[in-house]
C-alpha positions as CSV (number, residue, x, y, z in Angstrom):
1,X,-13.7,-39.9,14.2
2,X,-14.4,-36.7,15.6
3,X,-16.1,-33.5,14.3
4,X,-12.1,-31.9,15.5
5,X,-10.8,-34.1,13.1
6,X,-12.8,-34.0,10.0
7,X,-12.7,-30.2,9.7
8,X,-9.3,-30.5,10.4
9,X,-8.7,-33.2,7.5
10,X,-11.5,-30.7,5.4
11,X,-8.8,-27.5,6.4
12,X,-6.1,-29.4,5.5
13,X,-6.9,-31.0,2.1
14,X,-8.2,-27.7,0.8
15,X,-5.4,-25.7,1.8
16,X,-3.4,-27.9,-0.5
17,X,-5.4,-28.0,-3.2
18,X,-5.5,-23.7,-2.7
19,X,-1.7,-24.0,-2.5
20,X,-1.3,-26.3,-5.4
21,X,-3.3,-23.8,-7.4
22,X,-1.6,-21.0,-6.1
23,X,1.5,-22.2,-7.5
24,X,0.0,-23.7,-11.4
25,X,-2.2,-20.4,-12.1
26,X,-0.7,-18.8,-14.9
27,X,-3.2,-15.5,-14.4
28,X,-1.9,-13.8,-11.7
29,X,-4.9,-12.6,-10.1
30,X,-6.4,-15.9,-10.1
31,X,-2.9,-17.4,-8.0
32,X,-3.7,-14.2,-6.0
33,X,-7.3,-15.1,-5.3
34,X,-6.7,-18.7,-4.4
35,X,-3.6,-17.2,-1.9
36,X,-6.9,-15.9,-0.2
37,X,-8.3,-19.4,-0.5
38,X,-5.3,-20.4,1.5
39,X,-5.0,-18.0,4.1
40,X,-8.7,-18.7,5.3
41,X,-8.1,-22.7,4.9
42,X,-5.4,-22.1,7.5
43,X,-7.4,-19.9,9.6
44,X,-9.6,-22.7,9.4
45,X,-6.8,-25.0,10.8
46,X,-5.9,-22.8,13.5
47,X,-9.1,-22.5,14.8
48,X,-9.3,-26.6,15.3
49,X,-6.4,-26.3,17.1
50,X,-7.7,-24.0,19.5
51,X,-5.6,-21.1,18.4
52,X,-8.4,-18.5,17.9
53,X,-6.1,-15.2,18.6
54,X,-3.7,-16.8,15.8
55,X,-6.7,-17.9,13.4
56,X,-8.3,-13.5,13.9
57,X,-4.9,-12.5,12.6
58,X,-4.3,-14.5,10.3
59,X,-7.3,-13.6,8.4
60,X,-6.9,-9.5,9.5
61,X,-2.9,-9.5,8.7
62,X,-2.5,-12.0,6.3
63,X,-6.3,-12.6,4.3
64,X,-6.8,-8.3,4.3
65,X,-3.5,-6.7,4.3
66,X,-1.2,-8.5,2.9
67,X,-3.5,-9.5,-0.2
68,X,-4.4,-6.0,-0.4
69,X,-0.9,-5.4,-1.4
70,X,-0.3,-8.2,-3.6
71,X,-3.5,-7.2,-5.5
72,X,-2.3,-3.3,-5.7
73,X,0.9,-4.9,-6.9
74,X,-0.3,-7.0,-9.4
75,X,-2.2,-4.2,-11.0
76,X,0.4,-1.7,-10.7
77,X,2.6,-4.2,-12.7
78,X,0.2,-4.4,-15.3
79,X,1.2,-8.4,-16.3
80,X,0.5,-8.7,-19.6
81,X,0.7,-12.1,-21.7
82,X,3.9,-14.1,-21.3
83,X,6.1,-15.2,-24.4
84,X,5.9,-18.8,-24.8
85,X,8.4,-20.9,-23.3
86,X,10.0,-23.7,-25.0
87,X,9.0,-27.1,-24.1
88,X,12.0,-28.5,-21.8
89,X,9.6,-31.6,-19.8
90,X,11.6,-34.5,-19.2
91,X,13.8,-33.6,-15.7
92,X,11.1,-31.2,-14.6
93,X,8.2,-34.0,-15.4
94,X,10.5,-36.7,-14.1
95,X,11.1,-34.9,-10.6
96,X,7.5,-33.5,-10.5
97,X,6.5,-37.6,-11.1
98,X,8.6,-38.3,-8.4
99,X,7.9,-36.0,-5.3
100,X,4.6,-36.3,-6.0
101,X,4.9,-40.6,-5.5
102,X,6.5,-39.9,-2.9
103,X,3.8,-37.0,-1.4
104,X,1.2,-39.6,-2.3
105,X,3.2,-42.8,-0.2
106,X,3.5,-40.0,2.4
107,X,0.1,-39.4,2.8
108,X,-0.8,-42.8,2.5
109,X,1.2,-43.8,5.7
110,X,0.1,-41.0,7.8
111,X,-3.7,-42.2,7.0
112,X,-3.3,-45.7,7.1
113,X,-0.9,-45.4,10.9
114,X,-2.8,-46.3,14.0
115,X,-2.9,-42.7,16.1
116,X,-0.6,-42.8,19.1
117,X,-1.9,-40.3,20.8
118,X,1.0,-38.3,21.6
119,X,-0.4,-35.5,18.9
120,X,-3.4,-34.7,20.9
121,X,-4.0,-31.4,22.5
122,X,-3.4,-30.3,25.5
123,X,-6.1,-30.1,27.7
124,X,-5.4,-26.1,28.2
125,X,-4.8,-25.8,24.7
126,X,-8.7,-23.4,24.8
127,X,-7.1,-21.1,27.2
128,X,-3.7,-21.1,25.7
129,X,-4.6,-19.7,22.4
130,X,-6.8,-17.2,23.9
131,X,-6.0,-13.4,23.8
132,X,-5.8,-13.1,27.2
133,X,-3.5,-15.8,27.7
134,X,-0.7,-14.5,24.7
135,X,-1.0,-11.1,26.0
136,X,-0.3,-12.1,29.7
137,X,2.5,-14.6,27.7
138,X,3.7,-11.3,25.7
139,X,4.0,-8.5,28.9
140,X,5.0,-10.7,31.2
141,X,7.8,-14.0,29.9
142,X,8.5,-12.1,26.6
143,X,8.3,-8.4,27.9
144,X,12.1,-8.0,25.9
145,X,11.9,-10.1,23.0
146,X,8.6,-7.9,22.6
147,X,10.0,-4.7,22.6
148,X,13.2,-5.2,20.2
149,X,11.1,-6.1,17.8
150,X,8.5,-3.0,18.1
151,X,11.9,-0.6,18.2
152,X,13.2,-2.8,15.1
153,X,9.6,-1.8,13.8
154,X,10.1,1.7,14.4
155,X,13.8,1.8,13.1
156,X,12.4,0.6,10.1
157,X,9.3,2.6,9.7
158,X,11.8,6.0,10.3
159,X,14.1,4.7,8.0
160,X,11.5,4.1,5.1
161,X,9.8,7.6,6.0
162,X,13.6,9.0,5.3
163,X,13.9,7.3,2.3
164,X,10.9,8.5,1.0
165,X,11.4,12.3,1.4
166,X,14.1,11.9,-0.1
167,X,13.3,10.9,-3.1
168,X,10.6,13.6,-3.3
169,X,13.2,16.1,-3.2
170,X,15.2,14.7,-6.1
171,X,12.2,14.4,-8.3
């Protein structure tokens, strides 16, 4: 096996486990924390794929911004202990049990298959995912698409701006 490979299989084992934990964290800032955990295991998974424009915003959107505001939320909330819920196991265990046999056969097949090799990457799959190469993609083929979606952007950003003043003047 390659080093490609490994890191991906690394990338992709502990994103699940970050996702997984994500999802069974009862503390909020601890499913926060391992929502970072994820973002960078993808970034990790983006970068074996050659996609290292994708892989730097991933980590400045998604890893800085975004968690930013899920940790400003999560404090303005001010989550305090949950009541306890009464024990209803047997359909949710049963399902749970189920899909996660089924993940498990899943996996199993896709490690025990012979590769094809129909899933490897192109061979200008570095200079693809390059910055160069989107921006030429994004001023040139998808020039329109491109700039609907920055005047969509701006729509919304005057719109929220509105909004906002005027609720200061009610207050």
């Amino acid at each position: 096996m390659s080093l490609q490979v490994i890191m991906f299989s690394v990338f992709a084992i502990g994103a699940v486990a970050s996702a997984v934990f994500t999802i069974t964290r009862k503390n909020p800032v601890a499913s926060a924390m391992s929502l970072v955990a994820h973002f960078f295991m993808l970034t990790g998974l983006y970068l074996t794929m050659q996609a290292q424009f994708v892989a730097a915003v991933q980590v400045l959107v998604y890893a800085g911004a975004i968690m930013v505001l899920v940790v400003f939320v999560i404090m303005l909330l001010n989550v305090g202990k949950e009541p306890p819920h009464p024990d209803r196991s047997g359909l949710r265990t049963t399902l749970g049990s189920l899909m996660a046999l089924v993940l498990a056969v899943m996996i199993g097949i896709a490690v025990i298959a012979r590769p094809t090799g129909r899933m490897d990457l192109s061979p200008k799959a570095i200079e693809i995912g390059t910055t160069e190469a989107i921006g030429q993609s994004l001023f040139t083929t998808y020039l329109f698409p491109f700039e609907a979606v920055s005047l969509l952007l701006l729509a919304a950003l005057i719109g929220s701006v509105i909004l906002a003043k005027r609720h200061v003047k009610e207050g």
